[in-house]
C-alpha positions as CSV (number, residue, x, y, z in Angstrom):
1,X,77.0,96.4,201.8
2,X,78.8,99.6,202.0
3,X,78.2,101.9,205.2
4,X,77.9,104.9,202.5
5,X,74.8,102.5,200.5
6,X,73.3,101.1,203.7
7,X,73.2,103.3,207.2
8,X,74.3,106.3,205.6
9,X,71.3,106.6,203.4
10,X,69.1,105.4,206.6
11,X,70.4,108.2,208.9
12,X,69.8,111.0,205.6
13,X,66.4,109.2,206.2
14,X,65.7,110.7,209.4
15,X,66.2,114.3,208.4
16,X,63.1,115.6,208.1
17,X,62.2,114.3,211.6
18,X,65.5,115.9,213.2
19,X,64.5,119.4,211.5
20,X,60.9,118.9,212.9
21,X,61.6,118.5,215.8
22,X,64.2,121.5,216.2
23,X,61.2,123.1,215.0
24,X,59.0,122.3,217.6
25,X,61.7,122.7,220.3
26,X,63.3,126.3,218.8
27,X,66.9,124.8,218.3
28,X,68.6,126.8,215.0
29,X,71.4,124.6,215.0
30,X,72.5,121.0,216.1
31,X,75.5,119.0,215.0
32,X,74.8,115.2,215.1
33,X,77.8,112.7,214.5
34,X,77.2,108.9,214.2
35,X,80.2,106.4,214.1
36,X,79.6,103.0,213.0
37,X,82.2,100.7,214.5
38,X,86.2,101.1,213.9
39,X,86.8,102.2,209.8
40,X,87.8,106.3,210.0
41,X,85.4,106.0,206.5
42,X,82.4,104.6,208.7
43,X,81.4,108.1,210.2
44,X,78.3,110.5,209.2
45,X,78.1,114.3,210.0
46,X,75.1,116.4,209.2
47,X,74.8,119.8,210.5
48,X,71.6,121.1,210.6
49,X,70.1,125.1,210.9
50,X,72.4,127.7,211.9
51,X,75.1,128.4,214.5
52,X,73.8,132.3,214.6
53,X,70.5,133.4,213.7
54,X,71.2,136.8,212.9
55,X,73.7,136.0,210.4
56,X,72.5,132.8,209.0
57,X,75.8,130.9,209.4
58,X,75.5,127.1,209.0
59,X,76.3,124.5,211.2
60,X,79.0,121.8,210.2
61,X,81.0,118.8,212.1
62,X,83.5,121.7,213.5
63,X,81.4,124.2,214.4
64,X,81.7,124.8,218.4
65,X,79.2,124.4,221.1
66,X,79.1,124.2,224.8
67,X,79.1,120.6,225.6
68,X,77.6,121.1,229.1
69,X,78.3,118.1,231.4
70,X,79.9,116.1,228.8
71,X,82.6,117.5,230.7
72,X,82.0,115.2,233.3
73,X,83.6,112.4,231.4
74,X,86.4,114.0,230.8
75,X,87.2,115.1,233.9
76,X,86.9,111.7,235.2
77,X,89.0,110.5,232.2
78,X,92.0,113.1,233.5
79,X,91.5,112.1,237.3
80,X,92.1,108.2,235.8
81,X,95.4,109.3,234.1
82,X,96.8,111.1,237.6
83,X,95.8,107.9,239.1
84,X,98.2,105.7,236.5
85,X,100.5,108.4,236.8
86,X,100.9,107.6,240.5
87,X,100.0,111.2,241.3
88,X,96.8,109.9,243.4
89,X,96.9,106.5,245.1
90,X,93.4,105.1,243.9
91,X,89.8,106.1,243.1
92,X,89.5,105.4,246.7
93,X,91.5,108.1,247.6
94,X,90.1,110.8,250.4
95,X,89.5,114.1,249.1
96,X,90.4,115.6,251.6
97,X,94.0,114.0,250.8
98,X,94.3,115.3,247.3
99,X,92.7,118.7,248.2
100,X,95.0,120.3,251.3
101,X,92.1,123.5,251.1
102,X,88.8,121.3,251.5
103,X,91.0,119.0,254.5
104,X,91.4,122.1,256.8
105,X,88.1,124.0,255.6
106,X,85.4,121.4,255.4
107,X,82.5,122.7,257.7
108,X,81.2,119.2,258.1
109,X,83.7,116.7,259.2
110,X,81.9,113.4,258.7
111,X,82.3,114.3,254.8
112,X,85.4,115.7,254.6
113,X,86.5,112.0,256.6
114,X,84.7,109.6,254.8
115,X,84.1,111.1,250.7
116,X,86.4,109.6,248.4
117,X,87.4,110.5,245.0
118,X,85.3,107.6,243.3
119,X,82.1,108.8,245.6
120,X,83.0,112.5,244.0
121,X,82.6,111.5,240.4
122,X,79.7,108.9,240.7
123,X,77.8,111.8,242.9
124,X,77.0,109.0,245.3
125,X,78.9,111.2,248.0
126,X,75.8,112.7,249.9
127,X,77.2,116.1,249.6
128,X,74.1,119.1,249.7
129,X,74.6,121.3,246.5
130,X,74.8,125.0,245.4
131,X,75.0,124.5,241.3
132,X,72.8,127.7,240.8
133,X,76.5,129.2,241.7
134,X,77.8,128.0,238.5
135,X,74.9,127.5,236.5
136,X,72.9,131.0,237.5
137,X,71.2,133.3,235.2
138,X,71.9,133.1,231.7
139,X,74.7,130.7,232.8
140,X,76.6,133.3,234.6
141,X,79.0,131.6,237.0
142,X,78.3,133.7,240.2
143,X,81.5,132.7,241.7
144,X,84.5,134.9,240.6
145,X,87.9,132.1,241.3
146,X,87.9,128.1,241.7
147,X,89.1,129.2,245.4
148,X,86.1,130.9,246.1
149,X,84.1,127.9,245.2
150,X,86.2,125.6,247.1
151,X,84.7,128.3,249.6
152,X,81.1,127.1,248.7
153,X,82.1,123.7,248.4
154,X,83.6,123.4,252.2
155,X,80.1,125.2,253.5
156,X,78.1,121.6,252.1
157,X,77.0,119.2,254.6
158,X,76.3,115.6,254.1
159,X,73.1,114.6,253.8
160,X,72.6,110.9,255.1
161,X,69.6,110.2,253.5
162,X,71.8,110.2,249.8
163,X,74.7,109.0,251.6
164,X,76.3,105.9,248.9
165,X,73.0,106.7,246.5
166,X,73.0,108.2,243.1
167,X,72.4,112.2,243.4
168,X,73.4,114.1,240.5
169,X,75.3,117.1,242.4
170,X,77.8,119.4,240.0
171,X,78.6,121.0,242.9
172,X,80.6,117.3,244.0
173,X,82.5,118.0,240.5
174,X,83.6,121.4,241.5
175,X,85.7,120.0,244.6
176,X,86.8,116.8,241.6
177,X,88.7,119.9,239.5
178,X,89.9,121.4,242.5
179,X,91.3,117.5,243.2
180,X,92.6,117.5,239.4
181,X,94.3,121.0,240.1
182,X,95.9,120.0,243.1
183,X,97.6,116.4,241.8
184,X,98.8,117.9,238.5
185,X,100.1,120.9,239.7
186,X,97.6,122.5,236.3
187,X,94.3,124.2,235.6
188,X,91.8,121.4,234.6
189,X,91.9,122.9,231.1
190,X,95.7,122.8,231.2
191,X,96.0,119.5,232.2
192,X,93.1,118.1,230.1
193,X,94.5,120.0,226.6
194,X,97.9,118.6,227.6
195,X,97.4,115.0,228.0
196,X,93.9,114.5,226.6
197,X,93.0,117.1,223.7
198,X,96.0,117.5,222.2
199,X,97.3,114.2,221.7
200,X,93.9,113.2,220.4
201,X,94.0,116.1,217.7
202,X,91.1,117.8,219.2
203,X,92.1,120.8,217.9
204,X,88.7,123.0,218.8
205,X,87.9,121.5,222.2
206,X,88.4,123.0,225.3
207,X,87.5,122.9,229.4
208,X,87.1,126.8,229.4
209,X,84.9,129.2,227.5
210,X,86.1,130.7,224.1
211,X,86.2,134.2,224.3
212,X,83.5,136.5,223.7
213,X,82.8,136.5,219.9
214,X,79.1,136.6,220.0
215,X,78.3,136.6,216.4
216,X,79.1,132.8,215.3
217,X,82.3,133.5,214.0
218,X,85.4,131.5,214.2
219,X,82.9,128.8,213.8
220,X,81.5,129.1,217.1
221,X,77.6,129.0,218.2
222,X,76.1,132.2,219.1
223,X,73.3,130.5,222.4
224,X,69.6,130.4,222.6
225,X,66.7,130.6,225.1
226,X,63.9,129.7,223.9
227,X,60.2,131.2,224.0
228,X,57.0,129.4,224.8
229,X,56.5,129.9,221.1
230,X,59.2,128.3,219.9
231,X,61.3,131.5,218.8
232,X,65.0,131.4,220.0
233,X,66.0,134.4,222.0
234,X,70.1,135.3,221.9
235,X,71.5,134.8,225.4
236,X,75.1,135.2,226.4
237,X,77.0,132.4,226.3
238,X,77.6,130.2,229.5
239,X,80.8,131.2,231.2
240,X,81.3,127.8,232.8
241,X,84.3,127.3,233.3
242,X,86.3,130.3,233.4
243,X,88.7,130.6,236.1
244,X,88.2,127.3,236.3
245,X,84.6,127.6,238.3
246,X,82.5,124.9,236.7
247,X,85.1,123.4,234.6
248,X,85.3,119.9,235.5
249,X,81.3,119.7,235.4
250,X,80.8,121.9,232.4
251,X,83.3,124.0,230.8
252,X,83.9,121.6,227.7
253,X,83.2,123.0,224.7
254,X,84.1,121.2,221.5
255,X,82.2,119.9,218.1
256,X,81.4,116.3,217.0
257,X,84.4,116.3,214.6
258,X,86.9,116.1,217.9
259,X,83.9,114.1,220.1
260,X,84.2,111.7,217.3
261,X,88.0,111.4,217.9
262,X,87.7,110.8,221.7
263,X,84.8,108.5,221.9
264,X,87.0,106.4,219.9
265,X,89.8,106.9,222.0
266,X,87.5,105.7,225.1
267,X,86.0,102.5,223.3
268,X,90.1,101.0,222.3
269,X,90.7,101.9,226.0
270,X,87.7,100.7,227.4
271,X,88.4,97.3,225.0
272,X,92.3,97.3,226.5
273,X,94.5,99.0,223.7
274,X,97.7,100.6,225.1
275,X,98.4,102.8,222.5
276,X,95.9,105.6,223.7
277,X,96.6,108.6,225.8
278,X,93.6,107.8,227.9
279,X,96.1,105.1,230.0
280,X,93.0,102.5,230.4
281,X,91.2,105.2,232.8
282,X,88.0,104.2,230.3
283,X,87.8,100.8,231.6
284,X,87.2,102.3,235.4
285,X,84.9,105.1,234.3
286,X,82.0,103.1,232.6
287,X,82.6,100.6,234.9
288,X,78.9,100.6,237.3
289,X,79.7,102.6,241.0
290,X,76.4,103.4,242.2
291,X,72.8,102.2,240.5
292,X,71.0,104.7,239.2
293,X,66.7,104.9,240.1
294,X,64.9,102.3,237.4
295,X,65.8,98.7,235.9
296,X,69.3,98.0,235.2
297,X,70.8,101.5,235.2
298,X,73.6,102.7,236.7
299,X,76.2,105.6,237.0
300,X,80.3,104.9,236.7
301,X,82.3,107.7,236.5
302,X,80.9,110.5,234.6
303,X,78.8,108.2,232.5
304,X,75.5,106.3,232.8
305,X,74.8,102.9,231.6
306,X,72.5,100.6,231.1
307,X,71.5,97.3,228.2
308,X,68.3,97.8,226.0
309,X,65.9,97.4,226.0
310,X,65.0,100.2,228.2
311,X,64.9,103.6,228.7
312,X,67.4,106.0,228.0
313,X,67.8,109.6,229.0
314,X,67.9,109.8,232.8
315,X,70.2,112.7,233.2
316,X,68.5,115.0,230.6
317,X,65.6,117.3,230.7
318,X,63.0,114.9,228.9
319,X,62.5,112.2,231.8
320,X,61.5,115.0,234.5
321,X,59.2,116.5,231.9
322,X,57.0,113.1,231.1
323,X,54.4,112.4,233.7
324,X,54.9,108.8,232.7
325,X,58.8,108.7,232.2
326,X,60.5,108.3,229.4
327,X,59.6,105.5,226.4
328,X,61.8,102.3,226.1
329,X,64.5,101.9,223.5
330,X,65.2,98.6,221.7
331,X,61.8,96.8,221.7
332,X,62.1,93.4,219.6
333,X,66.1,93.3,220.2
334,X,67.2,89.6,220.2
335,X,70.6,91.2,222.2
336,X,71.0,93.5,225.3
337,X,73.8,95.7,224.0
338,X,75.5,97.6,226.3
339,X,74.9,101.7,226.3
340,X,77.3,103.9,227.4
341,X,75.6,107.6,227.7
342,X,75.6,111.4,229.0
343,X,73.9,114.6,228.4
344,X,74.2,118.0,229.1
345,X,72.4,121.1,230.2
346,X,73.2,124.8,230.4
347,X,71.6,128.4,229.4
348,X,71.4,128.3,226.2
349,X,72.4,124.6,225.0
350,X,71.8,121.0,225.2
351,X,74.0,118.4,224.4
352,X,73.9,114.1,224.1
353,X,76.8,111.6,223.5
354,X,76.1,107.8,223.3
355,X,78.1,104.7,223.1
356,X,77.7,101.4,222.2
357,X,81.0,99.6,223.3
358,X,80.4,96.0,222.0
359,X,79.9,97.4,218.8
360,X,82.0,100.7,218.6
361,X,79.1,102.8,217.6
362,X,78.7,106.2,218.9
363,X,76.2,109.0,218.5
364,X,76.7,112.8,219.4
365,X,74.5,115.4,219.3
366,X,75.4,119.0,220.1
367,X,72.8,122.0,219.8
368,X,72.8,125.8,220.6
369,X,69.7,126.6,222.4
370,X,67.5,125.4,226.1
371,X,64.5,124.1,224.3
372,X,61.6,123.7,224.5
373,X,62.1,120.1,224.9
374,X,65.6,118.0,225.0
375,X,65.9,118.2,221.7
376,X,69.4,116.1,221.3
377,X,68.1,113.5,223.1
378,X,65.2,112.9,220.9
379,X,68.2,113.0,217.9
380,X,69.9,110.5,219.7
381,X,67.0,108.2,220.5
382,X,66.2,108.3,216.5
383,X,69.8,107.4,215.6
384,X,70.3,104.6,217.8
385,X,66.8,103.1,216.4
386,X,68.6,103.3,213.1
387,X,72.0,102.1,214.2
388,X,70.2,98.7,215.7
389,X,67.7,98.4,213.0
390,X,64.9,98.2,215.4
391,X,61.8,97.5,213.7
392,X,59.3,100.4,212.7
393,X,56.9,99.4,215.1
394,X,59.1,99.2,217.9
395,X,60.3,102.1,217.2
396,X,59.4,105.6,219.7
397,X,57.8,107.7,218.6
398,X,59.9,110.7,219.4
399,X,57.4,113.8,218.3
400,X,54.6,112.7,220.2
401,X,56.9,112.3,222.9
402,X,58.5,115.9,222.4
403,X,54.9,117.5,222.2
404,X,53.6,115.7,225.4
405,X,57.0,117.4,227.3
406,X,56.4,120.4,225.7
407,X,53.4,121.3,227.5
408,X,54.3,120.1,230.6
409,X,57.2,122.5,230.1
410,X,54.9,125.4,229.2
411,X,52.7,124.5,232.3
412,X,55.7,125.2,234.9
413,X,55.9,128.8,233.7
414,X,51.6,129.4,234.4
415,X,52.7,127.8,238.0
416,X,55.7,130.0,238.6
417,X,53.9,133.2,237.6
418,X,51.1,131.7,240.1
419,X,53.1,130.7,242.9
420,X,54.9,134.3,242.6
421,X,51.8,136.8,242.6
422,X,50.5,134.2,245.5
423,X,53.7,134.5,247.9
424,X,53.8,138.6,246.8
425,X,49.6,138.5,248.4
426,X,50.3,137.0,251.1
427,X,53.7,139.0,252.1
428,X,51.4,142.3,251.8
429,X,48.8,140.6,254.3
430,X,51.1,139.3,257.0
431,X,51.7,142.1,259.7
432,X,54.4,143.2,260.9
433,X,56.4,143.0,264.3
């Protein structure tokens, strides 16, 4: 049967427990895209709420969000294409080789000798981190120039103990666009709208902030803290990437219109085509580099991966909010498809890409507000039950889910305000001299 008869009608199905759960978490507005193998007519876009509360603007398949550390991806995509280029010998290329600054300034020398480009983008490096730099408050980047955070980056020190282990650390993806910079002679967003955006078509994407529009015009989200009743509160938008601070972590912002369009690009390259821009850097970056905690999953290059049955969303804010972890995906499957995934966090959104190579799916979520749970990846896990047919009773429960990291989340603000009027007793009891 059709795709329009069959899984489109499924996914319309699933609406009601998409909008619930935006109201539970606070999100006005999320952008969901789900591609169904390799036919342009076999894609679905729903947009759902509003890209700005105040003026009740919808949200469609173009409207632009932060994509938060989907950014990683491409960054790693971009380093891939300098490789083929010949402008950097291999993934096991030194840093310190491709970044003159971080050779000569690198406080500690036993990482600036041994850290390689591949250890860089898999954050199996051991570097310490400083991301509340980038990533401070309201998503202010607290570092004015990418040579000042080069600065930060050369005060890190290696920490043996997550020396060739997974360790998410943005702070390892600063020093990776500073890398970029320096072999293509470009800013990250230069080099990435050169050879990667625009001969995609991507048309709204970008590795650098939009400027400041605030209102959710030009078809841009207006961004969203939430409160712990669920109301969304307007924040400033994160400036991630601007001056190029942040930008190879998380200074993409896009929609799922032009996600769509390089998703695909990825899957032909990760499947061998040569007729992508992408120059077969897809078939090194969700490759496996470091494994990941938990059963078969791993890390490549600013991807995770794993086969289902099993749990999904390690790099999001749901797993460190469920005392038990997060639920399994694909119960009952007869295969163990391969899943190819990300997510994203900043101020003020929350973002989820997935991909299922073997059978060139893809799902992408994008959303304008830090709820009160990860509300994208809830989106995503409901799609992919949908994409796989996984049988109702197999299926996760996603609300229950949502509500159980709900009040965990809630609980850590009774434990701040706690551990704060504690430390402020005891600093009025302790003498001084």
């Amino acid at each position: 049967m059709a795709f329009t008869d069959t899984l489109h009608h499924r996914l319309d199905s699933i609406r009601p427990a998409i909008e619930a759960l935006m109201r539970l978490g606070g999100t006005p507005g999320l952008s969901l895209a789900v591609v169904n193998g390799e036919d342009d007519n076999d894609v679905y876009y729903a947009g759902f709420g509003v890209r700005d509360v105040a003026s009740g603007r919808p949200v469609d398949y173009n409207t632009r969000f932060p994509a938060c550390s989907l950014a990683k991806a491409v960054s790693a995509t971009a380093m891939g294409i300098l490789i083929e280029d010949g402008r950097a010998s291999s993934w096991d290329m030194l840093a310190k080789d491709a970044v003159p600054a971080f050779a000569k300034g690198a406080r500690d020398t036993d990482l600036r000798d041994r850290t390689t480009l591949a250890d860089l983008f898999s954050h199996r490096s051991g570097m310490s981190t400083a991301g509340a730099l980038v990533g401070g408050s309201e998503g202010n980047v607290l570092v004015a120039a990418q040579e000042d955070m080069l600065r930060v980056v050369n005060e890190q020190s290696l920490l043996p103990e997550r020396l060739g282990k997974y360790c998410y650390n943005s702070t390892a993806y600063d020093l990776c666009g500073a890398a970029i910079e320096e072999l293509s002679s470009s800013s990250v967003a230069a080099f990435v709208d050169e050879r990667i955006f625009q001969p995609l078509g991507m048309q709204r994407s970008s590795m650098e902030p939009p400027p400041r529009s605030g209102d959710g015009d030009d078809n841009t989200c207006t961004c969203y803290n939430v409160l712990d009743d669920g109301t969304p509160m307007r924040i400033p938008a994160a400036r991630v990437g601007e001056n190029g601070v942040g930008a190879a972590s998380g200074g993409l912002w896009t929609c799922t219109r032009d996600l769509v369009s390089l998703y695909r690009a990825m899957l032909q390259d990760f499947h061998g085509a040569n007729d992508t821009p992408l120059r077969g850097a897809s078939r090194t970056t969700m490759k496996a580099h470091v494994t990941m905690s938990g059963h078969d999953q791993a890390y490549g290059l600013g991807w995770a991966r794993t086969r289902l049955p099993n749990t999904l969303g390690q790099i999001g804010l749901n797993g460190r909010l469920l005392p038990g972890g997060m639920p399994t995906v694909g119960n009952g499957l007869q295969q163990r498809p391969l899943v190819i995934y990300h997510q994203g966090t900043l101020p003020g959104a929350l973002a989820c890409a997935l991909l299922l190579p073997e059978t060139n799916q893809v799902v992408v979520v994008l959303s304008n507000a830090l709820a009160l749970t990860d509300v994208p990846d809830w989106v995503v896990h409901l799609a992919v039950e949908e994409l796989l047919r996984i049988p109702e009773k197999d299926r996760v429960d996603a609300m229950a889910y949502a509500q159980q990291s709900i009040a965990v989340n809630l609980a850590w603000y009774d434990g701040v305000q706690k551990g704060l009027a504690m430390a402020s007793t005891e600093e009025k009891r302790t003498p001084l001299g």
